[in-house]
FIMAR-375769 format. One record per residue (C-alpha): x, y, z; residue number from 1. Coordinates in steps of 0.001 Angstrom, whole numbers. Example, Ala and Ser with C-alpha at 12.3 -4.5 7.8 and 13.67 -1.06 7.14 Angstrom:
        X        Y        Z  pos
    12300    -4500     7800    1
    13670    -1060     7140    2
***
This chain:
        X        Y        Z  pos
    10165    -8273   -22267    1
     8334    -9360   -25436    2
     5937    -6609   -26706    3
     1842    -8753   -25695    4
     -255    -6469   -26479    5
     -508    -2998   -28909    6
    -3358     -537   -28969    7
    -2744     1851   -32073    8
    -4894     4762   -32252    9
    -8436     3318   -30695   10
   -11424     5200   -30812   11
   -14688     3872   -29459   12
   -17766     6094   -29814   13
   -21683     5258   -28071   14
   -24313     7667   -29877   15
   -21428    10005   -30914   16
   -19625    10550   -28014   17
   -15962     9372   -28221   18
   -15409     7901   -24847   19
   -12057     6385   -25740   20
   -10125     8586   -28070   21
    -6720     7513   -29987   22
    -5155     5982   -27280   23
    -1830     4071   -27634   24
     -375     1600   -25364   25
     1860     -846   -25029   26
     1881    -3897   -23021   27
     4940    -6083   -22608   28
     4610    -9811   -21611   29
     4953   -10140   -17910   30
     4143    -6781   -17449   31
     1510    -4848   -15048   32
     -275    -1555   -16169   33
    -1792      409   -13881   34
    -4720     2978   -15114   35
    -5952     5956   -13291   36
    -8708     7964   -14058   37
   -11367     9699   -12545   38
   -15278     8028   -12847   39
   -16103     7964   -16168   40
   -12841     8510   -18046   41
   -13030     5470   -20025   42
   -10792     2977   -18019   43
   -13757      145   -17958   44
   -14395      758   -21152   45
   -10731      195   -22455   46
   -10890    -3196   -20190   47
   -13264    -4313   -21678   48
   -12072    -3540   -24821   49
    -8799    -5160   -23978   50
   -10812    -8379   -23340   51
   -12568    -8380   -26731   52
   -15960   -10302   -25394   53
   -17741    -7570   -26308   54
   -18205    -5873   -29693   55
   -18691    -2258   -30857   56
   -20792     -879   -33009   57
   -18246     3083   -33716   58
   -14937     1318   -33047   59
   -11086     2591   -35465   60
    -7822     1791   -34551   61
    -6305    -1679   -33407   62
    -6047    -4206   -29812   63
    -3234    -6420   -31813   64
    -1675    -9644   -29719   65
     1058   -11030   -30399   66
     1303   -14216   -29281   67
     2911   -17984   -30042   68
      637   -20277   -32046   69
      967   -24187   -32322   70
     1080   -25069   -35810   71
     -328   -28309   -35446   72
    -3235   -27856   -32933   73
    -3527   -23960   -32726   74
    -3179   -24133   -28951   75
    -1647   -20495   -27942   76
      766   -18938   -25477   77
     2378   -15732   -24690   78
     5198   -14623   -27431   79
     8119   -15448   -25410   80
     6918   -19094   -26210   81
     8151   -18852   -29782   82
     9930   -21810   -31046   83
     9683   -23771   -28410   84
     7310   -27215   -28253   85
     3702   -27132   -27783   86
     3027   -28876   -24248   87
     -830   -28915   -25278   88
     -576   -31598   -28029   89
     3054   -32182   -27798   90
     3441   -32536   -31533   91
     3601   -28853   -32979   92
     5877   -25959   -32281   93
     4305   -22531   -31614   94
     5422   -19900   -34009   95
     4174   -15968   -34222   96
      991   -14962   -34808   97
    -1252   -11648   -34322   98
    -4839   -11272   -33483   99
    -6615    -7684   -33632  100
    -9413    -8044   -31978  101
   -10664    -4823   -33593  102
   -10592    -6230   -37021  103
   -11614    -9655   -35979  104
   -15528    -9942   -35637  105
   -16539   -11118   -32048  106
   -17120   -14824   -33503  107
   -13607   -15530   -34771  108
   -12067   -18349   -33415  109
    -8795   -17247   -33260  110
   -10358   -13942   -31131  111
   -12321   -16595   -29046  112
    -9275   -19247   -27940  113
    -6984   -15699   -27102  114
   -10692   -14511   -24895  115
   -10386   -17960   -22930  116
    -7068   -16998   -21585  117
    -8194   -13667   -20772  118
    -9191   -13594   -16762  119
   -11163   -10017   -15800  120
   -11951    -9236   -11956  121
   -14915    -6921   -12036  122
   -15356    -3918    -8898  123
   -19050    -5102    -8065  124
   -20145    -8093   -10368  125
   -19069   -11217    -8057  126
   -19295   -14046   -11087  127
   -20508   -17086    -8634  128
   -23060   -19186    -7800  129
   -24152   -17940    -5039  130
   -26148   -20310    -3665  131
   -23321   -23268    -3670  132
   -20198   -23567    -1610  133
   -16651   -22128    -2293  134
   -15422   -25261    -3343  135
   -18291   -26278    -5920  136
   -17874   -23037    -7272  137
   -14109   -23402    -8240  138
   -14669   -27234    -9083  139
   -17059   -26439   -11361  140
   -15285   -23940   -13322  141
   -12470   -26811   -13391  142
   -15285   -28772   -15048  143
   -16342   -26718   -17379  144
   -13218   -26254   -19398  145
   -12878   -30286   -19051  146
   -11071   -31385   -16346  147
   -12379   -34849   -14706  148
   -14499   -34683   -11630  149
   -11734   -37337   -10010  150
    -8858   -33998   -10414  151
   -11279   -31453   -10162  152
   -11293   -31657    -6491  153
    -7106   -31217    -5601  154
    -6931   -29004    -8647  155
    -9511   -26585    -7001  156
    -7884   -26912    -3407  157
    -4980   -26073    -4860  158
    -6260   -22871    -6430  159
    -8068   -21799    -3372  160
    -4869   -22516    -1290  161
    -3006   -19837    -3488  162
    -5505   -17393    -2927  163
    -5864   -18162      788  164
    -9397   -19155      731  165
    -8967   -22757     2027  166
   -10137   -21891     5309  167
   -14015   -21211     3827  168
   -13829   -24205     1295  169
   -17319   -24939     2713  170
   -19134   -21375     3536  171
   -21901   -20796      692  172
   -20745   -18340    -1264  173
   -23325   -15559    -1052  174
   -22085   -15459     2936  175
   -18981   -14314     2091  176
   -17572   -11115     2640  177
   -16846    -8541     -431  178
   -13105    -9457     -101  179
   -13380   -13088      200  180
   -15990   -13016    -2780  181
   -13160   -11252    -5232  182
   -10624   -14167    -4162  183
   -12933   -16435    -4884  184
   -13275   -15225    -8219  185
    -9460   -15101    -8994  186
    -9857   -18774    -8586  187
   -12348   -19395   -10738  188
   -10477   -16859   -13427  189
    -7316   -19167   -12488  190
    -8300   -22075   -14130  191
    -8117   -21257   -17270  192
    -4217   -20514   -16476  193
    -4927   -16783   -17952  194
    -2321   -15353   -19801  195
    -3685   -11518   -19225  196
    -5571   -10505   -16230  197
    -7581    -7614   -16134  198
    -8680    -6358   -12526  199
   -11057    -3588   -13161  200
   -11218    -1976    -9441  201
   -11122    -4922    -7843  202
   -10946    -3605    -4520  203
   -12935     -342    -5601  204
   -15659    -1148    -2545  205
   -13954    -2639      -98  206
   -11991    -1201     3310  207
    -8631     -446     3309  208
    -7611    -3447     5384  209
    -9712    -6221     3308  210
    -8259    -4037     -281  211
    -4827    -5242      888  212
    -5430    -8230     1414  213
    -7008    -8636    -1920  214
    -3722    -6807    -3617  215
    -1218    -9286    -1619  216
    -3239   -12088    -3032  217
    -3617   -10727    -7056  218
       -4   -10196    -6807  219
      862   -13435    -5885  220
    -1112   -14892    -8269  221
      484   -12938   -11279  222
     3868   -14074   -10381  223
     3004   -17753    -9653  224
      791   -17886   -12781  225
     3800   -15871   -15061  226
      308   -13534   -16256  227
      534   -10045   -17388  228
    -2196    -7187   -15508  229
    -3703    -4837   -16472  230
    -5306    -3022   -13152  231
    -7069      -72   -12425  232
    -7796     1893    -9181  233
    -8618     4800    -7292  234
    -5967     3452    -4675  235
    -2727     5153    -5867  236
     -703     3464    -3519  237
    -2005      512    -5379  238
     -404     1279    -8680  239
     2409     2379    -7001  240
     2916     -890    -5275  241
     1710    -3426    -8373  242
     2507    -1845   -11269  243
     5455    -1593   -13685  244
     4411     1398   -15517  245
     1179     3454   -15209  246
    -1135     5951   -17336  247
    -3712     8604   -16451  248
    -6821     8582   -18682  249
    -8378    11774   -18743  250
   -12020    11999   -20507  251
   -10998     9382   -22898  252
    -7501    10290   -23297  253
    -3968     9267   -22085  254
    -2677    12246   -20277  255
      240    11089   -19023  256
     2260     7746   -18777  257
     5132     6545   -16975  258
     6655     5512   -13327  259
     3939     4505   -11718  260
     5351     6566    -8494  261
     5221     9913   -10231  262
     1931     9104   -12382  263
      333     8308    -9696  264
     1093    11227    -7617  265
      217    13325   -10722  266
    -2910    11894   -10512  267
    -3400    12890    -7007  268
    -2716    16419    -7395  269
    -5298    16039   -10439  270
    -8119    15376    -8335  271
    -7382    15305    -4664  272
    -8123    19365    -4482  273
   -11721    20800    -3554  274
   -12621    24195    -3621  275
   -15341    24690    -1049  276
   -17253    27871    -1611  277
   -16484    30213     1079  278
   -18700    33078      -89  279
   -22283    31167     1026  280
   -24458    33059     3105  281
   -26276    30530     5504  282
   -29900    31822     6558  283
   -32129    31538     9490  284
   -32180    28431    11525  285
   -34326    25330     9339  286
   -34231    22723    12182  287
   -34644    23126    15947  288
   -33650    20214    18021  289
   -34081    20420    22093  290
   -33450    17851    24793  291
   -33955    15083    22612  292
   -33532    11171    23762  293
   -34426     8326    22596  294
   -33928     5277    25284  295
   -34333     1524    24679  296
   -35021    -1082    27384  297
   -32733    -4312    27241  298
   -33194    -7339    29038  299
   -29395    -7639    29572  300
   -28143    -3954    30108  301
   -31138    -2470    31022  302
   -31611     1332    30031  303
   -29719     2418    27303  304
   -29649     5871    25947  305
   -29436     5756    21963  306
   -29604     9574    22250  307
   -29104    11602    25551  308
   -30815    14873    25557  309
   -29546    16287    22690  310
   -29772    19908    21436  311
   -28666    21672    17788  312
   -29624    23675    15245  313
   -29184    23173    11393  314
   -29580    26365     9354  315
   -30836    27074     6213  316
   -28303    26226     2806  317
   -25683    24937     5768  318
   -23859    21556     4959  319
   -24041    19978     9302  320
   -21956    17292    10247  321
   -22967    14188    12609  322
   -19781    13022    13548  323
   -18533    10119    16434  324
   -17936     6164    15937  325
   -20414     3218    15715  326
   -22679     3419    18574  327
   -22533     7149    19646  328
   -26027     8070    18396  329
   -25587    10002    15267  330
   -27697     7740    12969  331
   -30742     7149    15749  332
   -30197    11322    15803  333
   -30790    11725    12233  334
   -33617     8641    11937  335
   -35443    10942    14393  336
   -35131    13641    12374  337
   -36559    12095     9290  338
   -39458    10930    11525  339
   -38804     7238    11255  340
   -37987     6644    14686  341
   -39870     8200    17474  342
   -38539     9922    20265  343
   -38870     9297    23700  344
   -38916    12972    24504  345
   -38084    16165    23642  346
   -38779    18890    20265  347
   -38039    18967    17082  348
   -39135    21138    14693  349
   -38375    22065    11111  350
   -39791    24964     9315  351
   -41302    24775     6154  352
   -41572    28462     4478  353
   -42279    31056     7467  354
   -43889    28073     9522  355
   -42404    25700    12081  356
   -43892    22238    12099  357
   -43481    19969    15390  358
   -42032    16856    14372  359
   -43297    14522    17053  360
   -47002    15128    15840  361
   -47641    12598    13112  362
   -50167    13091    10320  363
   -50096    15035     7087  364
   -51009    18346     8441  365
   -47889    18002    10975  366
   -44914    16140    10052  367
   -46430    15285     6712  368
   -45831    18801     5640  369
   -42162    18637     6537  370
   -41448    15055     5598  371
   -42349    15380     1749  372
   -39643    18068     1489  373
   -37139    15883     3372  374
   -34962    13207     1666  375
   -32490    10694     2740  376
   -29476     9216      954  377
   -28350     5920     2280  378
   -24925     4066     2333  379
   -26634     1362      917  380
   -29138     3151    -1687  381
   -31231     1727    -3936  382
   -31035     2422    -7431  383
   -33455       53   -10262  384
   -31014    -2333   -11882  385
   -33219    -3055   -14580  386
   -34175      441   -14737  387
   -32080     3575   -17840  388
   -30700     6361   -15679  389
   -33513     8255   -17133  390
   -36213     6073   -15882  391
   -34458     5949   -12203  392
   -34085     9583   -12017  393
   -37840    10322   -13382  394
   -39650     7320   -11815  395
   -38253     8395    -8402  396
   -40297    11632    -8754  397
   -43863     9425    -8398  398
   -45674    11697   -11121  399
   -45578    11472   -15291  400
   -44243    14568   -16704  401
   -43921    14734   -20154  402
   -41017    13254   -21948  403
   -39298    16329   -22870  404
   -40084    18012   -19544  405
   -38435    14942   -17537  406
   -35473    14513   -19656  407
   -34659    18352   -19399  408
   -35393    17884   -15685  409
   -33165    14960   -15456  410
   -30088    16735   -17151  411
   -30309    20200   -14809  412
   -30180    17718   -11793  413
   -27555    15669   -13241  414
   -25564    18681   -14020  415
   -25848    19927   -10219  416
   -24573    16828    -8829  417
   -21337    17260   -10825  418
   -21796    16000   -14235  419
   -20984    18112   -17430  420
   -23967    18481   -19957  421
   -22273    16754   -22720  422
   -21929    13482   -19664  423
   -25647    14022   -18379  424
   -26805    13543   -22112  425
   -24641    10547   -22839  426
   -25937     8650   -19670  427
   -29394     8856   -19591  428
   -29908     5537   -21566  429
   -27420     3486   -20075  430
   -28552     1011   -17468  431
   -26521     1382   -13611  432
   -23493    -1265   -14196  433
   -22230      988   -17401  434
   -21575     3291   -15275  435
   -19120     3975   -12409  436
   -19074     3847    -9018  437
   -18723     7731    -8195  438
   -20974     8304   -11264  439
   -23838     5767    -9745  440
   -23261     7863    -5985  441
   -23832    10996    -8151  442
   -27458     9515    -9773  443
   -28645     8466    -6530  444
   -28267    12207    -5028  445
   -29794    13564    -8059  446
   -32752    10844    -7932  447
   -33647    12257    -4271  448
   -32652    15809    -5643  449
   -35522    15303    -8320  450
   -37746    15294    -5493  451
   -36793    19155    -4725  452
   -36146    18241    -1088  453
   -34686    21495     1051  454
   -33513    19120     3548  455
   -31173    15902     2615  456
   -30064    13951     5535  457
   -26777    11144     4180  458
   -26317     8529     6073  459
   -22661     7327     6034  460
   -22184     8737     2350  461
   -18669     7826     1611  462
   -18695     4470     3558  463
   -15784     2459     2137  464
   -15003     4758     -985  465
   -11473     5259    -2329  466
   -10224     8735    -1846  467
   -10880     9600    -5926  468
   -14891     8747    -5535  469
   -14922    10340    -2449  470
   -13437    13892    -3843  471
   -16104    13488    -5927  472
   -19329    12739    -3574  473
   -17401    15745    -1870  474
   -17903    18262    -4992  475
   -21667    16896    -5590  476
   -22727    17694    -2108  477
   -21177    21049    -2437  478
   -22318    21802    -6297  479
   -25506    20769    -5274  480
   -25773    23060    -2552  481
   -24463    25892    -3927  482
   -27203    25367    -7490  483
   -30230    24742    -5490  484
   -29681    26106    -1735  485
   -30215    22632       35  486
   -29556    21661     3672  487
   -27357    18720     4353  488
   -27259    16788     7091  489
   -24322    14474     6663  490
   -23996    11581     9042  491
   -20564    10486     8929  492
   -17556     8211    10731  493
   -15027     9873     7775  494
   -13824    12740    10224  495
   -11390    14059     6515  496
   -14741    13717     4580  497
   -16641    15734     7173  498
   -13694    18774     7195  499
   -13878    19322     3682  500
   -17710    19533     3008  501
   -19273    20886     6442  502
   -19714    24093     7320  503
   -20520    22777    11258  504
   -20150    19499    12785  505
   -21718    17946    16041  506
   -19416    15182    17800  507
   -21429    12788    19699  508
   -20234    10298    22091  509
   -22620     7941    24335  510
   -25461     9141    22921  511
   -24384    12845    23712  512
   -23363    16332    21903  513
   -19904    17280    23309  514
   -18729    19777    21095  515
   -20742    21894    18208  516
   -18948    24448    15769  517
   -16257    24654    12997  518
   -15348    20767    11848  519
   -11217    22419    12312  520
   -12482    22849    16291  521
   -14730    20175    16934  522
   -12733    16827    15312  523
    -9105    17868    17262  524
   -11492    16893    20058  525
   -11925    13003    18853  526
    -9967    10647    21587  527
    -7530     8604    20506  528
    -9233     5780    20425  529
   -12144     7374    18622  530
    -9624     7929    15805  531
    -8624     4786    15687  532
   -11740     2907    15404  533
   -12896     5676    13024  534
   -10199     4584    10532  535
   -10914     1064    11218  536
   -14933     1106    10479  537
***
């Protein structure tokens, strides 16, 4: 294979922190890399750096390609094209040439012609109009880079037919699922006929199930379309599967490179371990919870119990588990808890320093008191787009504190969900989609954790995480408690998630408690089909 691209010696620096630091790679034409790292080791970075739209202000080394230029029209291909006839113009030959993007300035032509073949898949940023259909979106695209309206049309079936998206030709395409979104995109990237594509955890939010799909499809694509890849992904049977060769990037660095079977496994032993403090003395019981139910009236079943007279105990500094599959009651349980459903009957009562507080008595001077120490994490949660780290995590407090005071604030909370104080310091002004996945998870804990909550109830925290993000939710929830001496509540259908970060679990099924103690004892009671359609949801 025909050496496509070489990185000598790159180093790219924001405020003075090297986040990519002499790395050297090569990528052969035909070729797919796979990159692991944990969140925030530098792999976007380098992808983007790879794809040379952006440019950087501390940036040493070289991103050379060497690729097959057409004398006559400048039209360019991969290198194995050398000496043979340019099909754009059909009068020139192609002969070497070398582009480094790292020398070139961002407005070079030569740097913008090798960017147009360049396709990137993104892990959240879904380039497409959302408001038109499938097949607009992909025509249009075909337009833009000057195909007729009259070919537009088969051209775009044809490229949605590859990526086996013909059956929603006419769904609009902010309906579509997560995984039908990405192929979409990989059609729209396909026009161009890309010579490199970089898939920059592609599948990083979706299920298992939909991920595959999504792989099956991308690696189609790069053999039909002769491209090179360069992937990343938490997924290491991903790189195992896709890639020819693989490298670990660890805080910048390349750590390791090779088979992508032993890399990735490598990787895995890397970051797969959590050490769960076993020294932590729990206190005296925090919540009280006695023959609670909560029971809805439907026209077409009649009664049903949400929750069926339900009775725990959470105690003070203890991580508690609400375990079971959709439907058995564990998120109704813990709405009730944070007051924003009502009961139908029963207690609950927290206590807030030597005093209990009943929960079904609303107004300030009853659940008031408890609620402004509670605080609940979301699967979905909200962080300001348009918003600096520093301005989520301060803003979400709801007071001014003075600049110094906040920012020193901000980096002791950052530091307890996980993050080193050299990383705290080198986020604060970045805005959410600089940063990654587990690294956004980690803000959003430390925005409620600004709050000083003693009790933080997380509803379905790991949702569809890859295993790396979710090792490190894992070690925030237990760093966290282990700095500050918070409660958890942790609502969860991730029955591997909920043995390595509870101290007690609760297994609920039709509404009901049928088993409460050690997560070892309590999940080797799931049914079958409970673990079944755990895996699946």
């Amino acid at each position: 294979m025909s050496l496509f691209v070489e990185v000598k010696d790159l180093t790219i620096a924001y405020g003075g922190t090297k986040v990519l630091k002499n790395i050297n790679l090569n990528i052969n034409e035909g070729e797919v890399v796979g990159i692991l790292g944990r969140s925030g080791s530098g792999k976007t970075v380098l992808m983007h750096a790879l794809r040379g739209a952006e440019e950087y202000e501390d940036i040493s080394g070289s991103i050379i390609y060497h690729l097959a230029r057409c004398g006559n029209c400048g039209h360019i291909e991969p290198p194995s094209m050398n000496g043979k006839g340019c099909s754009h113009c059909g009068k020139g030959t192609l002969e070497p040439f070398e582009a480094d993007f790292v020398s070139l300035g961002i407005h070079n032509k030569d740097r913008r012609n090798i960017g147009k073949r360049v396709a990137i898949m993104l892990q959240r940023t879904f380039a497409l109009y959302g408001d038109d259909r499938v097949i607009t979106n992909v025509v249009n695209s075909l337009i833009e880079i000057g195909h007729s309206s009259s070919n537009a049309m088969d051209r775009a079936m044809e490229l949605l037919e590859q990526v086996r998206m013909s059956h929603r030709i006419m769904h609009v395409a902010r309906d579509l699922s997560g995984g039908e979104k990405q192929r979409v995109v990989l059609a729209r990237q396909l026009v161009r006929d890309p010579m490199l594509l970089l898939a920059d955890e592609p599948t990083g939010t979706l299920d298992p199930r939909t991920a595959d799909i999504v792989h099956d499809v991308i690696a189609k694509a790069i053999k039909d379309f002769n491209m090179t890849m360069v992937i990343t992904s938490h997924w290491s049977e991903v790189i195992k599967d896709l890639a020819d060769k693989a490298i670990i990037l660890e805080e910048g660095e390349i750590v390791n490179e090779g088979d992508p079977t032993e890399v990735a496994e490598e990787f895995m032993k890397l970051v797969s371990h959590v050490e769960k403090n076993c020294d932590v003395v729990l206190g005296d019981p925090l919540i009280k919870v006695k023959n609670l139910t909560k029971k809805y009236i439907s026209v077409s079943r009649g009664v049903i119990y949400a929750v069926d007279d339900v009775s725990f105990d959470v105690k003070e500094g203890e991580i508690f588990g609400l375990a079971g599959t959709s439907g058995a009651g564990k998120t109704t349980t813990s709405e009730i808890l944070m007051a924003n459903v009502q009961p139908t009957k029963g207690d609950i009562h927290v206590r807030v320093g030597d005093e209990w507080v009943d929960m079904t008595v609303p107004g300030p001077d009853n659940r008031g008191r408890a609620t402004k120490y509670m605080g609940i994490l979301h699967q979905e949660y909200g962080l300001y787009p348009h918003r600096t780290i520093i301005d989520n995590l301060t803003e979400s407090i709801g007071i001014d504190l003075p600049y110094e005071l906040a920012t020193g604030k901000a980096i002791k909370t950052l530091i307890t969900t996980g993050f080193s104080e050299s990383k705290a310091n080198s986020i604060l002004g970045k805005m959410m989609d600089e940063i990654s996945e587990g690294e956004r998870h980690r803000v959003a804990l430390a925005q409620i954790l600004m709050k000083e909550p003693s009790i933080i109830v997380m509803d379905e925290p790991t949702g569809t995480m890859d295993p790396i993000t979710k090792v490190e939710v894992t070690r925030s929830i237990l760093k966290a408690r282990d700095e500050m001496g918070d409660t958890f509540i942790i609502v969860s259908h991730d029955m591997d998630f909920l043995l390595e970060v509870c101290d007690r679990v609760a297994l609920m099924r039709n509404g009901k408690i049928v088993a409460v103690g050690e997560p070892e004892k309590v999940i080797v009671q799931l049914t079958e089909e409970e673990r079944i359609q755990a895996a699946q949801e």
